[in-house]
Structure formats: C-alpha cells, structure tokens
N, C-alpha and C positions, 0 to 999 in steps of 0.2 A: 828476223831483223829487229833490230834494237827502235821503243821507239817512247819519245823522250813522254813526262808529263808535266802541263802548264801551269801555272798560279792561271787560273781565268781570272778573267775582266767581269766582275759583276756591276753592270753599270758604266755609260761613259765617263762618269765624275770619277770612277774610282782609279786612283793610279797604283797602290799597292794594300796588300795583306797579311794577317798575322797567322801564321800556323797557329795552332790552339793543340793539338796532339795527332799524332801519326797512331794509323788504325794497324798499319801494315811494317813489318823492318825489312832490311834487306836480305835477300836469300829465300820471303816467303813465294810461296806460289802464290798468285792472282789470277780473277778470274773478273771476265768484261761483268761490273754492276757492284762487284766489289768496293766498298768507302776505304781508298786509302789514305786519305787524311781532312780533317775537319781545320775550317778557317774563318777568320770575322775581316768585316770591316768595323766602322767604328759603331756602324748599326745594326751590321744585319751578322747573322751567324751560317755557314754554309759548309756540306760536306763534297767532297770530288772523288766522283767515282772513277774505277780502273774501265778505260776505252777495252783495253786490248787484254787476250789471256797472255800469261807469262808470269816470269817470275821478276821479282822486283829488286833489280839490279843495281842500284845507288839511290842515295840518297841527298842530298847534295843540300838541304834547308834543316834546320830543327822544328820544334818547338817553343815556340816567345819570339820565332824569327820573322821578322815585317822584311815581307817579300815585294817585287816590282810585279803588276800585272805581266801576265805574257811572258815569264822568264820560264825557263826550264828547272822543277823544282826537285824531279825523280827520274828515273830511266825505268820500261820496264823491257825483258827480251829473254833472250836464251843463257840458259848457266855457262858462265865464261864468254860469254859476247864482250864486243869491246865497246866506253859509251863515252869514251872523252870525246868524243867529238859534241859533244849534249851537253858537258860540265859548262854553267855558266864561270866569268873571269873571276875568280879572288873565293872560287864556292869549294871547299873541299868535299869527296864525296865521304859518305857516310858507311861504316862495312857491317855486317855481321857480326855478333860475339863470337871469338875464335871459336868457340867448340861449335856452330854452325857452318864457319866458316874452311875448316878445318879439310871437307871433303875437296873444295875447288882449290884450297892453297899449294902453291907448288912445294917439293920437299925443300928444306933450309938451307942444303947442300945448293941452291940452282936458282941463280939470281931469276927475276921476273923478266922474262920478253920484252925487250925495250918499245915495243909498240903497245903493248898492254901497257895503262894507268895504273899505278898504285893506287889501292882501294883504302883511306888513310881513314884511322879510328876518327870521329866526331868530338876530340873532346879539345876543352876549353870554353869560353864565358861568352854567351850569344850577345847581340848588341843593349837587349832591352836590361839584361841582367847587367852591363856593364854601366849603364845612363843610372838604372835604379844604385846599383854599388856608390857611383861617385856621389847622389845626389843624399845618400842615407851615411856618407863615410866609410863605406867597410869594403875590405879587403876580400875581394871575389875569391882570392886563391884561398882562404879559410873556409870556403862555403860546401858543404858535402854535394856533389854535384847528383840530380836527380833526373837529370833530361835526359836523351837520347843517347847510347854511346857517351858514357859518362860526362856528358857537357853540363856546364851551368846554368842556369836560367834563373829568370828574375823569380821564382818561388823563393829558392836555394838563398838567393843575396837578402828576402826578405827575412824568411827564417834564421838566419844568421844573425841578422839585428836586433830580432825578437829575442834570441835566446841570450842578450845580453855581453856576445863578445865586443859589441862596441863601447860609445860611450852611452848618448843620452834618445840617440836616432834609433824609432822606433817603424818598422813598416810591414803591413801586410797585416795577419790576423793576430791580434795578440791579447793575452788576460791578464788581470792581476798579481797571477803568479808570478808572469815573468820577471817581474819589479824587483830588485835586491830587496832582501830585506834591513828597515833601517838597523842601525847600533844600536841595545838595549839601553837604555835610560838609568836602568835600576833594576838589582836582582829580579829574578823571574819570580821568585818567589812574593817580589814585594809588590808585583804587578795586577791590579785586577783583572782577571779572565773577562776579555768584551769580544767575544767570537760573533755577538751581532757587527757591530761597528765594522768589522772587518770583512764578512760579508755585505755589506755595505757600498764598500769600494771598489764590490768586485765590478767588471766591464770586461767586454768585448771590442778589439778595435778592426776593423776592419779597412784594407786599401781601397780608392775608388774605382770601380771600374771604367773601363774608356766611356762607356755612355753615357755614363754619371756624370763624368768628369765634365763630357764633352755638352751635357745639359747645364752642370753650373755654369761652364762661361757664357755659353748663349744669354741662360737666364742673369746674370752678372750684367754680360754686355748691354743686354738691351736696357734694363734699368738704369745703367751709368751712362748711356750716351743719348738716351729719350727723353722727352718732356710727355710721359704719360701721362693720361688723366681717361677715367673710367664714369661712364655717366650707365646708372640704371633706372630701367622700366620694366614695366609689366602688361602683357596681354589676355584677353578673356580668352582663355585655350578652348572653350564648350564647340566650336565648330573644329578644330581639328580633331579632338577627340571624338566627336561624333563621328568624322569619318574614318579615322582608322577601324572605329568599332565597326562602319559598315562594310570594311573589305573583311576583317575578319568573319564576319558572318555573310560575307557573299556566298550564292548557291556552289556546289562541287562543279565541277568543271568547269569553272571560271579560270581557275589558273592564275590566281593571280599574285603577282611577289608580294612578299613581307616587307608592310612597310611599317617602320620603327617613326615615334614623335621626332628623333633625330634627323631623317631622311626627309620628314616633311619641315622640317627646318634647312636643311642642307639647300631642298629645290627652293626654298621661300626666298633665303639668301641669292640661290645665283641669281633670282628674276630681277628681285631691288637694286643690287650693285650694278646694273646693267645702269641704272640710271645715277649711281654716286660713283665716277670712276675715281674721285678724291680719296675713296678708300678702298680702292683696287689698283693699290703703285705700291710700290718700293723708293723707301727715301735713299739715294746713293750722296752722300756724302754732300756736294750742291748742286743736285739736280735729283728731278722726282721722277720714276717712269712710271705710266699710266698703262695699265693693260687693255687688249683689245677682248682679252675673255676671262670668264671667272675662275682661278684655279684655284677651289677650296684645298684647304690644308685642314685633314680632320684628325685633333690630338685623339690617340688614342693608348691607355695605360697597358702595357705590358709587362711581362717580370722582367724586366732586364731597365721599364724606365719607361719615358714617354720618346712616343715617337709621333712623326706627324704624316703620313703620306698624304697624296695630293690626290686629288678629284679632279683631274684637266680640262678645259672646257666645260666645268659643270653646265651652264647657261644653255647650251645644246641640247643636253639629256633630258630624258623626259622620267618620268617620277619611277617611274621601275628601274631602269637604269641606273638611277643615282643609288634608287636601295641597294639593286644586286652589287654597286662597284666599290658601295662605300662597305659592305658586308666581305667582301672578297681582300679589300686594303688591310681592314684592321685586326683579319684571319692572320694575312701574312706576315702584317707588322705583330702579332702577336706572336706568333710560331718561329719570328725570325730568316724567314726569309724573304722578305719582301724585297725590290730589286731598288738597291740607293738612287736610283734615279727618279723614283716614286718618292724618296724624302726630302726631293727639291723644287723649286719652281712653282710655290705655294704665292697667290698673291694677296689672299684674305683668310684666316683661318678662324675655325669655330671648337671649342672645347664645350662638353657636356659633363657637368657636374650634378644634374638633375636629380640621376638614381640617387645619389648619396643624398640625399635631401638638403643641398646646400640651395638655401635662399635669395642671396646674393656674395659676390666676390668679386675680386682684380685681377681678373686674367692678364698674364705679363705676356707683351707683344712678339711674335717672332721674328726678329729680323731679317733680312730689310725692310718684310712686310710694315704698314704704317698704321692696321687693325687687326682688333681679333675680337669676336664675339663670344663673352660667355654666357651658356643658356644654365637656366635655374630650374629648381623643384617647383611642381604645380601647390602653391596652397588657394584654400578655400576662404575669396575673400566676401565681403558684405558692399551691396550698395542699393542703390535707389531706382528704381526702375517705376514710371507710371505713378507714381506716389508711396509706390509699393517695397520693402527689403525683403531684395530677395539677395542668396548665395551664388554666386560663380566661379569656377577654376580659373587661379591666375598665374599667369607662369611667368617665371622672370628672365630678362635679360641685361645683361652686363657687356659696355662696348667700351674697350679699352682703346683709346686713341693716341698716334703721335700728333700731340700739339704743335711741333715745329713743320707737320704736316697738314695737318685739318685744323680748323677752326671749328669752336663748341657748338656755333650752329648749322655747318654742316652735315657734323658729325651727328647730332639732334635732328637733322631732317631724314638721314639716312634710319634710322630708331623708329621714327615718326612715321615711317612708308614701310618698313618691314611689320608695325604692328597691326599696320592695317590691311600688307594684304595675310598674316596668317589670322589675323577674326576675319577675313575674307576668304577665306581659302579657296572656296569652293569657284569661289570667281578666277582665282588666280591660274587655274587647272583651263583653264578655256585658251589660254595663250596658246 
C-alpha cells in the first residue's frame, strides 16, 4: 500500500519549509530510518526520515522548493503502485532517469492505463530561482539547470549572473575574475606590470543566507523603531566565583550539575525581574504587555548566526535546572535543531560577551522585547576597603532599554537590585 511522505510541522509557529537536497530519487529502495530529504526553516535545519520500507515512488517537491507544513511531499510503496491519489494540486511528480526508469516503463508501442498517472520529468525553474531570476534580471531559461530531474534552482540563476551573461547584477558567490576586463588604455607593452595592485582587488562575494538575512532586519528594525539607551555597571564577582569554585570541588557523589558564571546570572536575572515587570513586557505598537513570568531569551552564537531560544518560566527553576536547560538550548540551537517554538516568546533576554574579553557594549534589543542585558569580562579592579587597597574582580554589565518603554530610573533600579543580589548570592539561593 502506497503511503504518502509530509513536509512535518516543526513547531506551531511554522507554516512552511525549504527542501535544501533530496538524499533519496525515485525508483530507490527505502528502508524505515532512512534520511530521505533534508530541510530548514528560517532557523533551524532538519532531516525526515523514511517511516515505512519501500521503494520511493514520486516525488512531487525539489530542491529550493518552500513547501506548506503537512502537505504530501513524496510517496513511498511498491514498484508500479499507483500514488495520484497523494499528488498535492498544481505538484507535478518527479520520475526516474530513463535508464532507471526503463524496467517499469511500458513498451512505446501501448499507451499508459488511464488510471495510472503519468510520472512527468521535474524540469523547469522552482519558485525561489524564478523570484531570485526577476530580482537579479536574467533569463532562467539560460541558466544550466543543476537540480533534480534537470530543473532550475536559485544556485543555477545565481551562477548565471556571476558568470557575466547579464548586465551589471551580480548574486551568490562571486571573485574578481568574474569582472570583464576593462579596454586597454595603451599598448601592453607600454604598461607597467602591477600584479600586486591587482591582487589587491581581489574579493569574495557571497549571498546572505536566510538567517543572516533574517538577523539584519530584526537588528535593522529594532534600532529604527526604539529609542534605545544602554546604561552600564559593575559588580564585585568574589562571591559568585567563590561559589562556583565550591561546587566544583564539592566531594564525589554529590552529583551535582555544572553550573557556568552564566547560569548564575541567568537564576540572578529571573529572581530581580520578578520585581521590575517594567522590563518584563513587550512594547506592541500602543500598548505594553507585562508578563506574569520570566522567559529569558539566551543569545547564543552558532555557525549559521545568532540565535535566541527561550528559558520559560525561568523564575520557577531552581539553579540546576536553569544550568541543565540553558546547556541543552544552546546544544540544540547550535547543532540546528532546536524546535522554532523555543525561538519565540522571549520576554527579557541576556547575551554574554564575557569569554571574549569584551568590557563593555550595546547590546541591540530584541523585539518586542523592551530589555536586554549584556554581561561583561571580569577585570581586576582597585578600591578602598578599611583604609586599606585592596583588588577585587569586577564584572560588568550592560542594560540596554526601550526609553519609549522604561524611564532611566527605572531601568537604574532594576541594575541596582541585580547588583546586589549577585555580591549577595549566597543569600539569594535561600529563596
């Protein structure tokens, strides 16, 4: 029995996804665990495996093809099954290279069984390669097709551009080579040989990827439509670092999780916001919502870009928990598969620039969120104690505000109550 395969749903936020390459073509055999095709959203990257054994009977989506969740995007079943009844509307399905194709095709002499579907080659220009074509000026039907079943895809229309069939539109990866060269000026011979100069020029240009893309306008949007302002301080870090050192040397069988400078900033954060919900809202347009619990949003750097997943009711968890969940987020968010629903519903968010030895900075706010906290490197600062100078670790922080949302001394009181309780820490653990 024929039986169809889904674009899934990762996440309720997601409505559709991009194929990114097919592991499997039609005619192969499959086997249940099998990856027949790999796909993103606009954050996360994800592969779908074969439910069922069989053989993979249509194909019905490309490569660069932004699919609807839940539509039917393969069939898999028995050789010569029939799967129009699976074909999404307007989806042609996808065949075989004849010479694979060749053992189920009927002889040429004997038209096909009007109940059997014609199994039509895949070719022609996917949508993203046709949006990329009009937006670069070129002509898809020049472009040497490299997708599936000789179809087009948005590489093809970029390389096309690059290699100069068009005019001045340039997109995807491109060098200096590409360039025409200008008209000579004057005999070559009259020319002075400057081969540095011209290594000089050379570059790399690269397209942006969807998360890139989709980070500039956040970061874009929020600067054009905030009235940011960033106030920093610094705390004496001697008490929390004493105690991280003391679970690291707690005895064996203690058992107890890894907790990072981060994590004791992440619990520090939920306990104080409890009491500034000024900067626990979302500005919507002309109204502010105010949360009833703290859902950090914790930036964390990936290859593919920053991402933010969320810590839900941090305020709830207790200091293990936060370490284990905020270690398990920024796993996923790094490896790509963290679930889009984990990159939303952030109501305060904290970025650490620490390791890098950054002392202070502007961390840009994430929208709608109205704060975001950046933490700093510990330096070794000097002061007066008893009459006495002595050295202390000071760590810094950075609270980036919307002004059309909080007022400076607000935002100052909230700073003013997180510094106190992490040089209190040990107090703050009794809660």
């Amino acid at each position: 029995m024929a039986t169809p395969v889904i674009m899934p749903r990762q996440g309720q936020s997601v409505e559709s996804c991009i194929i990114t390459e097919w592991k499997k073509k039609v005619g192969d055999e499959v086997h249940v665990g099998d990856v027949l095709f790999s796909y993103e959203t606009d954050k996360s990257t994800f592969e779908e495996q074969a439910k069922v054994d069989g053989t993979l009977l249509a194909v019905f989506y490309n490569a660069d093809d932004d699919v609807p969740v839940l539509l039917n995007v393969a069939v898999i079943g028995n050789p010569g099954e029939s799967f129009a009844e699976f074909a999404p509307d307007g989806a042609a399905p996808a065949s075989a290279p004849a010479a694979e194709a060749s053992v189920q095709a009927a002889p040429a002499a004997e038209p096909a069984p009007a109940s059997q579907p014609t199994v039509a080659r895949a070719e022609g220009v996917s949508p993203r390669a046709k949006n990329t074509a009009e937006r670069l000026g070129v002509d898809p039907a020049q472009a040497a097709p490299t997708g599936p079943y000789g179809r087009v895809i948005e590489r093809d229309v970029i390389a096309l551009a690059a290699e100069g069939r068009i005019g001045s539109g340039l997109g995807g990866r491109t060098t200096a080579a590409d360039e025409p060269a200008p008209a000579a000026a004057a005999p070559a011979a009259a020319q002075p040989a400057a081969p540095a100069a011209a290594d000089a020029l050379a570059y790399d240009e690269l397209k942006l990827p969807n998360l890139r893309r989709m980070i500039a306008k956040t970061m874009h949007d929020s600067l054009a439509e905030m009235a940011q302002l960033t106030h920093n301080t610094t705390f004496d870090a001697t008490k929390i670092l004493a105690f991280r050192e003391s679970l690291k040397a707690a005895p064996l069988g203690m058992d107890l999780p890894k907790v990072t400078i981060n994590d004791i900033i992440l619990f520090a954060v939920s306990r104080v916001l409890t009491r500034h919900e000024g900067l626990n809202a979302h500005m919507l347009g002309d109204k502010i919502r105010y949360f009833k619990h703290v859902n950090l949003g914790i930036a964390v750097d990936t290859p593919r870009g920053l991402l933010v997943p969320t810590l839900f009711a941090a305020e709830t968890k207790t200091l293990g928990q936060i370490a284990a969940e905020s270690k398990m987020l920024a796993k996923s968010a790094v490896d790509g598969s963290v679930n889009p629903d984990l990159l939303q519903g952030g109501t305060f968010t904290i970025s650490n620039l620490g390791l890098y030895g950054i002392e202070s900075f502007t961390p840009v706010i994430n929208p709608p969120q109205v704060a975001l906290l950046g933490v700093c490197s510990i330096t070794e600062r000097i002061r007066t104690v008893d009459g006495q100078i002595t050295a202390y670790p000071a760590m810094g922080l950075s609270l980036t505000y919307d002004h059309r949302a909080v007022d400076g001394a607000p935002a100052s009181r909230f700073l003013k109550d997180l510094v106190t309780a992490l040089e209190h820490f040990d107090m703050l653990l009794i809660d």
